[in-house]
C-alpha positions in Angstrom: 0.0 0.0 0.0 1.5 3.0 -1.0 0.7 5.3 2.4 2.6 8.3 1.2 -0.2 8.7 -2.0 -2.6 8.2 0.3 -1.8 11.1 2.7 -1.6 13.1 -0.4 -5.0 12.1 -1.4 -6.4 13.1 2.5 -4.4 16.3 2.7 -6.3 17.4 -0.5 -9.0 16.4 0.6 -9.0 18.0 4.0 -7.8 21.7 2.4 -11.3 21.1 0.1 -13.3 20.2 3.0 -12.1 23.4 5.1 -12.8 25.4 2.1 -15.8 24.2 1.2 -17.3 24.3 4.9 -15.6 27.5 5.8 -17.1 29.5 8.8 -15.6 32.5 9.6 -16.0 32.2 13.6 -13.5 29.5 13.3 -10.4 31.8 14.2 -8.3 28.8 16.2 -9.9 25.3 14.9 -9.2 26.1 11.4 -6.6 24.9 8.4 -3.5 26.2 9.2 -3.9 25.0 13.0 -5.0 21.7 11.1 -1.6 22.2 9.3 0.2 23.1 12.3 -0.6 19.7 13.7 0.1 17.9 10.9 3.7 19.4 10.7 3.9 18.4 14.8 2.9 15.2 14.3 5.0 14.8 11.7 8.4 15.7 13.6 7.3 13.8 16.8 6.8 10.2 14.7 9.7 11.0 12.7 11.8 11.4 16.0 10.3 7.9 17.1 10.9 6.0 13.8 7.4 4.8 13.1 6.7 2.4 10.3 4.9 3.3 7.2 1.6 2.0 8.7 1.8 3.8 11.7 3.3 7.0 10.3 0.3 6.9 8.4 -2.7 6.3 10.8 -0.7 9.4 13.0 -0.5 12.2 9.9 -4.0 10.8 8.7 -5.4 11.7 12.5 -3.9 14.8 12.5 -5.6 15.5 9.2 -8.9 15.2 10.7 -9.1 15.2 14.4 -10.9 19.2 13.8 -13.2 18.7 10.8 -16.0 18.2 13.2 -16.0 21.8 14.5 -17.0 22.5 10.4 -20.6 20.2 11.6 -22.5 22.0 13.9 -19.8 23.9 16.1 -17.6 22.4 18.8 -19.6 20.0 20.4 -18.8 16.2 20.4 -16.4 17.6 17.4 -13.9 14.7 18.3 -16.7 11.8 17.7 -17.9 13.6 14.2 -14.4 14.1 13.3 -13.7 10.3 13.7 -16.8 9.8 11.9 -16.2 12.1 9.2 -12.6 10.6 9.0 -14.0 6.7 9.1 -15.9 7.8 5.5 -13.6 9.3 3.8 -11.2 6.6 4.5 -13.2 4.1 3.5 -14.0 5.5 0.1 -9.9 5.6 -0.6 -9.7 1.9 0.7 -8.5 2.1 3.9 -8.5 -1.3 5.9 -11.0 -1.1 9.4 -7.9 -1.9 11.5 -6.2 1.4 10.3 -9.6 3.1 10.3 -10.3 2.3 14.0 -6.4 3.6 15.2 -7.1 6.9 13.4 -10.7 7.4 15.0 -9.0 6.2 18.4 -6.3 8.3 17.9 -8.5 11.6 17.0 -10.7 11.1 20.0 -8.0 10.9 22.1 -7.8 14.5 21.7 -10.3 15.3 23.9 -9.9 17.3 26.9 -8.7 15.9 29.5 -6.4 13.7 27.2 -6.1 10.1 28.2 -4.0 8.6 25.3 -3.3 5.2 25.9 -0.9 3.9 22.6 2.4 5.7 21.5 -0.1 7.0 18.0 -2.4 8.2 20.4 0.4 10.1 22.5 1.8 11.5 19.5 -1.5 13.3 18.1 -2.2 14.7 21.6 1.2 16.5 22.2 0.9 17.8 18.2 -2.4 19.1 19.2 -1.2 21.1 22.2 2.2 21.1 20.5 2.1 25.1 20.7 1.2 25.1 24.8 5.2 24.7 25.2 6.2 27.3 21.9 6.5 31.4 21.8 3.1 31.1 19.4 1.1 29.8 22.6 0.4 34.0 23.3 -1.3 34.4 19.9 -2.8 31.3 19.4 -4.5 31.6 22.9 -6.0 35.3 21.6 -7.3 33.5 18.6 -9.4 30.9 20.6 -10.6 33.3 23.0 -11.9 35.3 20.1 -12.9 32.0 18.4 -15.2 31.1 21.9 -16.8 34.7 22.0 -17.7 34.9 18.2 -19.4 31.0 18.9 -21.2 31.6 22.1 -21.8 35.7 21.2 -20.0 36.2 24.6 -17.3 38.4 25.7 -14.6 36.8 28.0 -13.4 38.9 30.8 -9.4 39.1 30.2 -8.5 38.0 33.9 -10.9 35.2 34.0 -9.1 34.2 30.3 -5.9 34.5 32.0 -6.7 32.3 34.9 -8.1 29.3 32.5 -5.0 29.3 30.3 -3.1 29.1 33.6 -5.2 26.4 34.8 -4.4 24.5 31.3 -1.1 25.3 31.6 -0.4 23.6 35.2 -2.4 20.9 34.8 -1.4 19.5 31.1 1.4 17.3 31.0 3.0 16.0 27.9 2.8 12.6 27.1 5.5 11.6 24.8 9.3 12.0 26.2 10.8 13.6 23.0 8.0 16.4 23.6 8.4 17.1 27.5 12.3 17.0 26.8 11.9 19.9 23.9 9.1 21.7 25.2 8.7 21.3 29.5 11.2 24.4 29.9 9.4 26.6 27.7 5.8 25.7 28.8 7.3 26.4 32.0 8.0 30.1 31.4 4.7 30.5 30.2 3.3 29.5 33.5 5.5 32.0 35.1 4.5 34.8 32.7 0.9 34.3 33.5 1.6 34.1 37.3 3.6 37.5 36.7 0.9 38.9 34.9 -1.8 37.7 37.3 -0.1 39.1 40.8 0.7 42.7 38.3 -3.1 42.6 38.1 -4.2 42.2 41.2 -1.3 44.5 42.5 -3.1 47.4 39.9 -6.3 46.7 40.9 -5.7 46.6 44.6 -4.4 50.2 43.8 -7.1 51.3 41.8 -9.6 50.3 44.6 -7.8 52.0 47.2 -7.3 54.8 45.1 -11.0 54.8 44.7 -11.8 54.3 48.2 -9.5 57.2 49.3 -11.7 59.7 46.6 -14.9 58.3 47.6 -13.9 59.4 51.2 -12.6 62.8 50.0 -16.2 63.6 48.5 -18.2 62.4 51.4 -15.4 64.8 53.9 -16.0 67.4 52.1 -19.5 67.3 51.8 -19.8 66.7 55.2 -20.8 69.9 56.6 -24.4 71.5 56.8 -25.9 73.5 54.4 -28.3 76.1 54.6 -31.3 75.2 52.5 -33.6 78.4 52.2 -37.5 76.8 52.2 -40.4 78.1 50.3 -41.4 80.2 52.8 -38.6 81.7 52.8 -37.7 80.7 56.7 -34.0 79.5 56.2 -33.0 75.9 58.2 -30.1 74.2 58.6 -29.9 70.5 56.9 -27.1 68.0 57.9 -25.5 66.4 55.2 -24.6 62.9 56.4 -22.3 61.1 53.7 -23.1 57.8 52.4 -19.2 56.4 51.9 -21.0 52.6 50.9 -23.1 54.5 48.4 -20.8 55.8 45.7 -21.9 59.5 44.7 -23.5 59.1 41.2 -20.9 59.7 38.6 -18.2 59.3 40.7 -16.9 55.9 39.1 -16.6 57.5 35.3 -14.8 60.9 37.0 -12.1 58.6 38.8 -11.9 55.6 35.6 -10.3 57.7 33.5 -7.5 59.7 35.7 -6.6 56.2 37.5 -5.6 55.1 33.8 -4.3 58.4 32.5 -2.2 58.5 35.8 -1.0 55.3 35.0 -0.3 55.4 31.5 2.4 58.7 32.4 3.7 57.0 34.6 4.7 54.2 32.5 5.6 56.2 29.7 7.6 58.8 31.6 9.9 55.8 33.3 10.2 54.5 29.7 11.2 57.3 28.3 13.7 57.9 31.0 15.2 54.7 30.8 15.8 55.4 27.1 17.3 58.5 27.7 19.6 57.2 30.1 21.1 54.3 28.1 21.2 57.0 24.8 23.6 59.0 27.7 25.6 55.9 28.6 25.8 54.9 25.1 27.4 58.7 24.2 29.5 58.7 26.9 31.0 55.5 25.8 31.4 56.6 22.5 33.5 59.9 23.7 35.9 57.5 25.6 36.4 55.4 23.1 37.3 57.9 20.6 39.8 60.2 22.8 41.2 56.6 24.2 42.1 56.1 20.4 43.4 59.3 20.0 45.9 59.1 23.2 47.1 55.8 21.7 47.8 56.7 18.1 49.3 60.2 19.5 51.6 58.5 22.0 52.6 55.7 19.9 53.3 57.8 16.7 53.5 61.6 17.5 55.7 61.2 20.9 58.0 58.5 19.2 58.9 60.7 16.3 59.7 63.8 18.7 62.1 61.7 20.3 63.7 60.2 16.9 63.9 63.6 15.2 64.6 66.9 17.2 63.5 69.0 14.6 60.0 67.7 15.1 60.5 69.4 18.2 58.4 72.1 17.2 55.4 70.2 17.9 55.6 68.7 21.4 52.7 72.0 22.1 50.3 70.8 19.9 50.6 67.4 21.1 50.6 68.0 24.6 47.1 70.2 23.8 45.7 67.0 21.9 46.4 65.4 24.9 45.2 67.3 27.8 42.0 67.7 25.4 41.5 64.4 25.5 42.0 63.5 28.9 39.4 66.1 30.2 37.1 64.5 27.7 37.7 61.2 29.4 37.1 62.5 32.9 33.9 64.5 31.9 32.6 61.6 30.0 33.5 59.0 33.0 32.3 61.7 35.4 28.4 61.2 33.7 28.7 57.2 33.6 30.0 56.8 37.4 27.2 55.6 39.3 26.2 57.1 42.9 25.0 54.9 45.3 23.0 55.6 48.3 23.4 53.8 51.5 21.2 51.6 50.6 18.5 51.8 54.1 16.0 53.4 54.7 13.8 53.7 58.2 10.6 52.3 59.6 9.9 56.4 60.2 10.5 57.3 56.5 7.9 54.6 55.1 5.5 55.9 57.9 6.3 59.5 56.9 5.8 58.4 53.1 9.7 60.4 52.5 11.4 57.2 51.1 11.7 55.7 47.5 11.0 52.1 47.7 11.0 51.6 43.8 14.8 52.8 43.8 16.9 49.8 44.6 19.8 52.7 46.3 17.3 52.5 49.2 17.0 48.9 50.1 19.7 46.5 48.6 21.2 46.9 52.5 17.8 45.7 53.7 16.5 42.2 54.7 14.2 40.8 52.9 11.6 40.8 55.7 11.9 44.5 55.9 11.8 45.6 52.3 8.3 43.6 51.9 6.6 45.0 55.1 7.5 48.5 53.5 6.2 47.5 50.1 3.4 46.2 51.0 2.7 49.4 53.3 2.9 51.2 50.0 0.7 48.8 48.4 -2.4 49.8 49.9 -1.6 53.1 50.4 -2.2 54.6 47.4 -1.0 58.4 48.4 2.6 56.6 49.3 2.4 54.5 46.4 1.7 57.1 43.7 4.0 59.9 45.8 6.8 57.0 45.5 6.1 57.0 41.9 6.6 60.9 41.6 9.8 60.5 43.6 11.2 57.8 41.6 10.7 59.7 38.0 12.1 63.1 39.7 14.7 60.8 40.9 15.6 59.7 37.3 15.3 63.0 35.9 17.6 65.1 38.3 20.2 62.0 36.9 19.6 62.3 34.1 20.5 66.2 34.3 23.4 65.4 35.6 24.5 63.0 33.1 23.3 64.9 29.6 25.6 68.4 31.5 28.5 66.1 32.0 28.5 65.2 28.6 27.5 68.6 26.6 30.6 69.5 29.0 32.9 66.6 27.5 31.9 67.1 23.6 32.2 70.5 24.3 35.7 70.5 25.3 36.3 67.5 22.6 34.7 69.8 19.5 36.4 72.9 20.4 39.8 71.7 21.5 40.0 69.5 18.3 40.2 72.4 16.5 42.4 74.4 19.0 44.8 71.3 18.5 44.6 71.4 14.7 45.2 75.6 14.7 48.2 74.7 16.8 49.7 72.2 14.7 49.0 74.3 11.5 50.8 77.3 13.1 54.0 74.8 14.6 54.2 73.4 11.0 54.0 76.9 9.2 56.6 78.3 11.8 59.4 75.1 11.2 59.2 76.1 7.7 59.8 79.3 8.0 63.0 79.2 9.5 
């Protein structure tokens, strides 16, 4: 039986039978994740040297373990894909022993897996082949969007988050060649989500006591009475009690927007400092460089030859110019690299009194551990610290920043001008040993 015509034959006919059938809301379960697994399936028998038989009940699986989603949506689509797989098959001639290990192997696929046979192992890791690869971010957006266009739902991105992580942790490969190649990378997924998760909560903990701390500020300030003049014109005096666990109306679209707006600056300001900062470093480095090269090829050719020939004598000024340019060059442009470090403590008094940076590492790599968190976690909640920390922090960068961009207008300032001071001086040596 010639197996590889016959794969031929099914991978046509799979491509017509997706393109015949398409559906649009098919964003994840549709060819080229078919391909995808095909390709996986592929590479995993071919790392297990499978006979032609087997090869072939594997790759036809993979062919058709989704065409059931194209009849009637998702449910049961394992049982209608082995169906739709067991007539096709049969029309092309396919023996009921093969036909029965490719149904097996395609409704092994469904969640939870339970393969049993090495074929059956093989088709599940290619179908969650990408859980352990750098496509599992976008394929994950495509079947979330894939669920809401079927169901006309929208998924809430946190409770998405937490079912992917849920996958994640409790899948388990089932073929060794797979875990080997793809356990450390599906491993770092789960720690991305985790990351992701606690940054979530961490934000919305802050928005909440952000929220709770206006709230409170409207109902203080509304706090006192009023005089209310009545109809009759008799004036009395009304008490305004506030309602803190009733929010005032409006009040959640007035704070929404600043929370975010807040946030975004913040991010973007720290970005753009960082930027700035390594553009500095990266200039500074380039100034050293330069004047190092200059020192080198001055000293190793200019200073030789004024000690081989006396009549070059003429420009030991000039050099010694070049030189001392290019020293104070140096210095300037070490002077803005050269880090200043803090003492690296800070006091239980400063968290209380909200005056230290705990975002700066200066002011805690001293620290234990124990203390650090008890002062972060002071912060946490407090979202006038946290937010004042914030301030601190960008001021922080920016006063270094300064610091650094002066240091260096300083260094190419000196390197510019005294470049051509050196060259002047050379001209006029040169002109002068001529002339006499």
């Amino acid at each position: 039986m010639n197996y590889n015509a016959l794969l031929q034959q099914i991978s046509d006919h799979v491509h017509s039978f997706y393109l015949t059938n398409s559906q649009p809301t098919l964003l994840y379960h549709n060819l080229p994740h078919t391909v995808e697994v095909v390709e996986a399936a592929k590479n995993i028998a071919g790392h297990y040297n499978l006979n032609d038989r087997d090869y072939f009940i594997v790759v036809a699986a993979a062919w058709f373990h989704d065409v059931g989603y194209l009849k009637n949506g998702s449910a049961e689509h394992e049982s209608k894909s082995a169906g739709l797989a067991e007539e096709y098959l049969k029309s092309i001639g396919i023996g009921q022993a093969e036909i029965d290990e490719v149904k097996k192997c395609i409704v092994s696929t469904k969640m939870p897996q339970r393969p049993v046979t090495l074929l059956e192992k093989i088709i599940c890791d290619a179908d969650l082949f990408h859980l352990g690869t750098s496509d599992f971010k976008e394929k994950s957006k495509l079947l979330k969007k894939e669920i809401e266009a079927m169901d006309n739902t929208k998924i809430d991105a946190d409770e998405w988050r937490q079912k992917n992580l849920a996958l994640l942790e409790k899948h388990e490969y089932h073929t060794d060649y797979v875990r080997a190649l793809l356990a450390k990378s599906k491993a770092d997924q789960i720690d991305r989500l985790k990351r992701k998760q606690q940054e979530k909560k961490l934000e919305k903990a802050v928005e909440m006591t952000t929220r709770q701390n206006m709230i409170r500020n409207f109902a203080t300030e509304n706090k006192n009475p009023a005089a209310q003049v009545v109809p009759n014109g008799a004036a009395h005096t009304k008490k305004q009690e506030p309602d803190i666990a009733k929010k005032p109306a409006g009040i959640d679209k007035k704070i929404e927007k600043p929370i975010r707006g807040v946030e975004t600056m913040f991010r973007v300001s720290s970005s753009n400092h960082q930027k700035l900062s390594v553009m500095a470093d990266n200039k500074a480095h380039i100034m050293i460089s330069v004047n190092s090269i200059i020192i080198s090829i001055a000293i190793a050719l200019v200073v030789r030859k004024l000690e081989e020939n006396n009549n070059l004598a003429v420009l030991t000024i000039p050099t010694l110019i070049l030189l001392g340019i290019n020293v104070v060059a140096i210095i300037y442009a070490v002077l803005a690299t050269r880090p200043k470090i803090p003492n690296g403590r800070f006091t239980k008094e400063e968290v209380t009194n909200k005056t230290t940076n705990l975002l700066f590492f200066g002011t805690f790599y001293n620290m234990s551990f124990e203390d650090y968190e008890d002062g972060m976690r002071q912060m946490m909640v407090d979202s006038e610290f946290l937010y004042g920390s914030l301030i601190r922090d960008i001021y922080s960068q920016g006063r270094v920043l300064g610091r650094k961009y002066k240091l260096l207008h300083k260094s190419y300032n000196v390197f510019m001008y005294g470049i051509i001071i050196s060259v002047v001086a050379y001209a006029v040596a040169l002109i002068f040993h001529n002339s006499l």
